[in-house]
C-alpha positions in Angstrom: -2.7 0.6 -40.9 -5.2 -2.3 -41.6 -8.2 -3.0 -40.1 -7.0 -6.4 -38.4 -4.1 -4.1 -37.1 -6.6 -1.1 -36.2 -9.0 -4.0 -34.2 -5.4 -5.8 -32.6 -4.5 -2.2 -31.1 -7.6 -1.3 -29.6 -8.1 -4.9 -28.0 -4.0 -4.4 -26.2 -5.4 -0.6 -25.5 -8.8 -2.3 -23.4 -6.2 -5.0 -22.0 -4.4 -2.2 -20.4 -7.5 -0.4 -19.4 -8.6 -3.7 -17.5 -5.0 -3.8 -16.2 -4.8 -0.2 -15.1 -8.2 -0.8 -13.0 -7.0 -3.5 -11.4 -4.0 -1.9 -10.1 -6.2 0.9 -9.0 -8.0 -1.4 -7.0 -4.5 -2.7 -5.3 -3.5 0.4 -4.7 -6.9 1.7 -3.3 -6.8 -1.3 -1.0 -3.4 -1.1 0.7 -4.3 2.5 0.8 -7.3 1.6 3.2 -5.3 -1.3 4.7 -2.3 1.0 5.9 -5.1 3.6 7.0 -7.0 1.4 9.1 -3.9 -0.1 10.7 -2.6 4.1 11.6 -6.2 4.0 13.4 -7.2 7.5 11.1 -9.9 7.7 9.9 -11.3 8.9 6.4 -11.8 12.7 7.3 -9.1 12.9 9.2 -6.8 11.8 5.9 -8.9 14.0 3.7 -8.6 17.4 5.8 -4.7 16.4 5.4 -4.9 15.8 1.5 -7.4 19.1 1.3 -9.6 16.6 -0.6 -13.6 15.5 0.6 -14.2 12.4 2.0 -16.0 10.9 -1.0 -12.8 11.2 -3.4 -10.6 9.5 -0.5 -13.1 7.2 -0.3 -13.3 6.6 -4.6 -9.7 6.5 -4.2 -9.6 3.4 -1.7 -12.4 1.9 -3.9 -10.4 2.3 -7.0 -12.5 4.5 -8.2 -10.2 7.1 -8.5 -7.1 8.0 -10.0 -4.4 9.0 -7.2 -2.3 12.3 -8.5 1.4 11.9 -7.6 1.5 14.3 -4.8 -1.2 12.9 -3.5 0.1 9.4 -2.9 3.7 10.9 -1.8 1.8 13.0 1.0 -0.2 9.4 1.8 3.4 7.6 1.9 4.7 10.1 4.3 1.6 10.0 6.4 1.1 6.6 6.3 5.3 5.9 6.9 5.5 3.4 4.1 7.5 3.8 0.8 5.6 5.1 -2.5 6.4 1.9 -4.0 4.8 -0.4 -1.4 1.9 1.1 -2.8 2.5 0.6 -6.2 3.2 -2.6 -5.5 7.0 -2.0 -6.9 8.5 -2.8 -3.1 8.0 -7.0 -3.5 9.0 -7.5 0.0 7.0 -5.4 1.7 4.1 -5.6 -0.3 4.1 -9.4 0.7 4.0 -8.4 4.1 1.3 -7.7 6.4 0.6 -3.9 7.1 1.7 -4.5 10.6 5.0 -6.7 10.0 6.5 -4.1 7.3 6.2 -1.5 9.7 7.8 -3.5 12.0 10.6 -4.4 9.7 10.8 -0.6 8.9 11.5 0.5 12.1 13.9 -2.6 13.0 15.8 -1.1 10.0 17.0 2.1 12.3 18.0 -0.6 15.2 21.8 -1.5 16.3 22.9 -5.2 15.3 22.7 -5.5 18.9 18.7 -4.5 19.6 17.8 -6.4 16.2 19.1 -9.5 18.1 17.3 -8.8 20.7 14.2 -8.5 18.9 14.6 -11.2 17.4 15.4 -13.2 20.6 12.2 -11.9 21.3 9.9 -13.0 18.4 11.4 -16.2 19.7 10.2 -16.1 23.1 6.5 -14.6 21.8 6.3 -17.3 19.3 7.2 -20.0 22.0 4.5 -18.4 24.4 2.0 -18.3 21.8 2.5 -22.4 21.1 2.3 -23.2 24.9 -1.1 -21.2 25.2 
């Protein structure tokens, strides 16, 4: 291999590197994001990953890589899918914290209580105009 080729391969490698620290960061912050909207706090989701505080709290910085059981214990505990945290779920990573989980659990609901809902998104969205 030549040295142009050498120098092109270590420039994609630091691409990826950049790329990979970004996605860190995405994941650190929907980590926080669906934490904060549970209401738990940082200790309480350590004690339950066996981990200290400070490496939950490099992990929602993106300062620290997440180990796969890790996140899949954070998905369960936080009731999203792994991949809304990878970013890999499109919808629901386009969603608010609070709207996906409310999609989630409209999911389980009959045809007949999903109408219903939504009748009554209706009548909360019609209140919130006349206000």
């Amino acid at each position: 291999m030549g040295q142009t080729e050498g120098g092109e391969a270590m420039t994609n490698l630091a691409l990826n590197q950049d790329s990979d620290e970004e996605k860190r960061h995405r994941l650190g912050d929907r980590l926080r994001e669906a934490r904060k909207y549970l209401g738990l706090k940082q200790e309480e989701v350590a004690t339950y990953l066996k981990i200290p505080r400070t490496a939950l709290t490099d992990i929602e910085n993106g300062q620290r890589r997440v180990e796969a059981i890790e996140l899949t214990r954070l998905a369960k505990l936080y009731r999203q899918p792994v991949a809304y945290f990878l970013g890999e779920d499109e919808a629901g990573a386009s969603l608010p914290v609070d709207v996906a989980h409310l999609a989630r659990q409209a999911v389980d609901l009959s045809q007949q209580d999903r109408d219903e809902l939504g009748r009554f998104a209706e009548y909360l969205r019609a209140r919130s105009r006349a206000a």
